[in-house]
C-alpha positions in Angstrom: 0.0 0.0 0.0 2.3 2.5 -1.3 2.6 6.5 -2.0 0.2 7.5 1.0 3.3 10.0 1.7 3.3 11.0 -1.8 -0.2 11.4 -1.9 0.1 13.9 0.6 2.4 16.1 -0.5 0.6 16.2 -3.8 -1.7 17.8 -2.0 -0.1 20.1 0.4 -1.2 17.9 3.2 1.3 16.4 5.8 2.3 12.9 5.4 0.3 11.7 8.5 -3.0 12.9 6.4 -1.7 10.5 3.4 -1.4 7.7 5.8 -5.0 8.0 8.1 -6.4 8.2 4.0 -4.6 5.4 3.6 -6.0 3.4 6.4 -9.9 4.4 5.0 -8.9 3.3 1.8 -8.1 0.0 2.7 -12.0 -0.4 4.6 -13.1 0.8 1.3 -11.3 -1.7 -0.7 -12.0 -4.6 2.0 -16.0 -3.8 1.5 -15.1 -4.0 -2.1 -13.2 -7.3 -2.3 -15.7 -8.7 -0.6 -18.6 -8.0 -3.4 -15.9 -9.5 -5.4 -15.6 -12.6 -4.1 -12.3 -12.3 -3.2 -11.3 -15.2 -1.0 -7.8 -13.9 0.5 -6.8 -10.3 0.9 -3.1 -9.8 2.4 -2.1 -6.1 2.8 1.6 -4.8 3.8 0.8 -2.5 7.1 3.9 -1.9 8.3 7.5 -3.3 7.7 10.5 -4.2 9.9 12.6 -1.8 7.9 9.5 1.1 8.4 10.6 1.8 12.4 13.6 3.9 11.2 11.0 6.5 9.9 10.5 9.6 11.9 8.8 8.8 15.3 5.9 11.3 15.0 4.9 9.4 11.8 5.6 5.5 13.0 3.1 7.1 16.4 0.3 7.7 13.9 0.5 4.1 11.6 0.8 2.6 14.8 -2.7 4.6 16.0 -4.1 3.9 12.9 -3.2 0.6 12.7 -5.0 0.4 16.4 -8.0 1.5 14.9 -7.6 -1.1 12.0 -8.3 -3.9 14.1 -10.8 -2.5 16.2 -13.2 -2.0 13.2 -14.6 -5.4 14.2 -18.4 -4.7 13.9 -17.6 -3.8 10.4 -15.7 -7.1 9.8 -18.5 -9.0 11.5 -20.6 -7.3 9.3 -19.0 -8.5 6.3 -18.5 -11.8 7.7 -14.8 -11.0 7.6 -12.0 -13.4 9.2 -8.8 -10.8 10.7 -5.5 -12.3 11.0 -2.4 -10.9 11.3 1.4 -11.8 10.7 4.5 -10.4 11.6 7.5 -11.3 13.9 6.3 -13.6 16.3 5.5 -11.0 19.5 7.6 -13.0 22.2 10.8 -12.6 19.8 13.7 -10.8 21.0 13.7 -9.3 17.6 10.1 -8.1 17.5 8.7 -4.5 17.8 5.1 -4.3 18.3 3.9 -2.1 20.6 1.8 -4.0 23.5 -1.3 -1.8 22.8 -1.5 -2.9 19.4 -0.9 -7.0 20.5 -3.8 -6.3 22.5 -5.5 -4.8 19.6 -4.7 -7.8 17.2 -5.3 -10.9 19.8 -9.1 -8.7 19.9 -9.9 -8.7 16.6 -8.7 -12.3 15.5 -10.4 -13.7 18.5 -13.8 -11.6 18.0 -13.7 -11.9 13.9 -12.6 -15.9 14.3 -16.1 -17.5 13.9 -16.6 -15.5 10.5 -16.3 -17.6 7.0 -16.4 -14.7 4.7 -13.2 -13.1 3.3 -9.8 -13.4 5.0 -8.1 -10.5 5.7 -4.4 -11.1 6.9 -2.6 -7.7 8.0 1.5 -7.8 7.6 2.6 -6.0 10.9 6.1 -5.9 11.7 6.7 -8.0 9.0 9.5 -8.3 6.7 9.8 -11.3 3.9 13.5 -12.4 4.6 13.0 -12.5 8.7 9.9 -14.9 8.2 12.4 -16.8 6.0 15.1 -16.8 8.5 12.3 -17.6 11.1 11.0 -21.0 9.1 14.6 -22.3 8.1 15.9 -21.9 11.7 12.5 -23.8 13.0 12.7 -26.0 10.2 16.2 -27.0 11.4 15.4 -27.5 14.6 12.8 -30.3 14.1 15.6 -32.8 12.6 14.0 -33.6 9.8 15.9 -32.7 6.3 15.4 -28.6 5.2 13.7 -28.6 2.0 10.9 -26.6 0.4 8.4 -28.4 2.1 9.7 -28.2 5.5 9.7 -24.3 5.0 6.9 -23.8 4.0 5.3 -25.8 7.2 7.2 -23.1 9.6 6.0 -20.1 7.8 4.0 -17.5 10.0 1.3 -17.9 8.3 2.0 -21.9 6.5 -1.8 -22.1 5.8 -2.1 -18.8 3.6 -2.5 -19.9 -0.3 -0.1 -18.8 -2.9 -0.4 -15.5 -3.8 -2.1 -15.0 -7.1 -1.6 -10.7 -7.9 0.4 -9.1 -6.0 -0.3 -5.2 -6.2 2.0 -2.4 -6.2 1.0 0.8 -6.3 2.6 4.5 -6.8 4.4 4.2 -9.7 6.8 1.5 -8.0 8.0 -1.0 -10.9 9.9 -3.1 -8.0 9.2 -5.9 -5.7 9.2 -5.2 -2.1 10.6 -7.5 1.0 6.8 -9.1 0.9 5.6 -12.7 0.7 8.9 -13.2 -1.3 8.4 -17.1 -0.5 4.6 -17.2 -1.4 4.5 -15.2 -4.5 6.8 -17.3 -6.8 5.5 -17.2 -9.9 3.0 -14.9 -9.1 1.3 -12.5 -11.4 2.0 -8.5 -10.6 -0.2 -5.4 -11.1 1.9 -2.1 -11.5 -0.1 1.4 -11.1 0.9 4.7 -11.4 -1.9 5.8 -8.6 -1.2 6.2 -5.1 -2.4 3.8 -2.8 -5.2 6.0 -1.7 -6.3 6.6 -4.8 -6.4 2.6 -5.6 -10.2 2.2 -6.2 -12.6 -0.5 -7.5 -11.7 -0.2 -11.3 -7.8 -0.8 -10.0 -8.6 -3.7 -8.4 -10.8 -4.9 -11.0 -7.9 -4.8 -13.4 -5.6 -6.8 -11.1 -7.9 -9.6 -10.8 -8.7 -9.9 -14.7 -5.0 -10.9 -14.9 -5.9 -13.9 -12.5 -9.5 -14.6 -13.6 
């Protein structure tokens, strides 16, 4: 979910505008996906490399990202299943504030009963550490480390393949996301902002999968 900065500043707004449109636009786009059927819906919240950005701004994604998983009636509503993945929170690595733990157990636990849509939010996440964290559990069981064995020690191991991966902004690059997952995988470039990313964009990313 990229260019919510850039958005901004297109707009003589300050970046922490861009991102709080950024959040809304995703609960457009979730009510969306669901009329379209979509079965899986994984969105980048916030990166392991993203806490080196100024602390005003990581303080407002991390309130905003509060108030993401406490739009539970709204989930419930759609019949919408929250999970979320990231570094596991009892890492000596991991970062998550304990507000917003408290905010993600919530919402998992009071959206778990739903069999709509699944929404999985990347917190704290970073592709190459949930790589490093499957081949060093993977290891540990004994058993030979192959592709297989990964994949069981994933965060997530359950999570299907991803079939479009989206990047918006005018970014013609792939990001430290689901690098394991998406091999293969088709990818939808767009020159709008990810606030701006509305029904019609998502419609085009799906026609190359359907």
């Amino acid at each position: 979910m990229d260019g919510n900065g850039r958005w901004a500043k297109s707009r003589s707004l300050p970046r922490i505008d861009g991102h709080t449109e950024g959040e809304e636009n995703l609960a457009r786009l979730v009510r969306v996906a669901v009329r379209r059927n979509v079965g899986w819906l994984t969105v980048f919240g916030f990166s392991t490399e993203n806490w080196v950005r100024p602390r005003a701004e990581v303080r407002h994604i991390l309130g905003l990202h509060k108030k993401l998983f406490g739009r539970v009636a709204e989930l419930n509503e759609l019949n919408v299943r929250i999970q979320w993945m990231g570094r596991p929170f009892d890492s000596p690595e991991a970062r998550t504030p304990k507000y917003v733990q408290r905010a993600i157990r919530k919402a998992i636990k009071d959206t778990a009963k739903n069999t709509g849509m699944v929404l999985t939010v990347a917190f704290d996440y970073g592709s190459h550490a949930e790589m490093v964290h499957a081949a060093r559990q993977a290891a540990a069981t004994g058993e030979p480390v192959d592709v297989d064995a990964i994949s069981r020690q994933m965060y997530l191991p359950h999570l299907p393949p991803v079939d479009v991966l989206v990047r918006t902004s005018g970014e013609v690059r792939i990001s430290n996301f689901m690098l394991w997952q998406s091999a293969g995988t088709e990818v939808y470039f767009t020159e709008k902002a990810w606030p701006d990313f509305d029904a019609a964009e998502l419609d085009a990313a799906l026609a190359l999968v359907r």
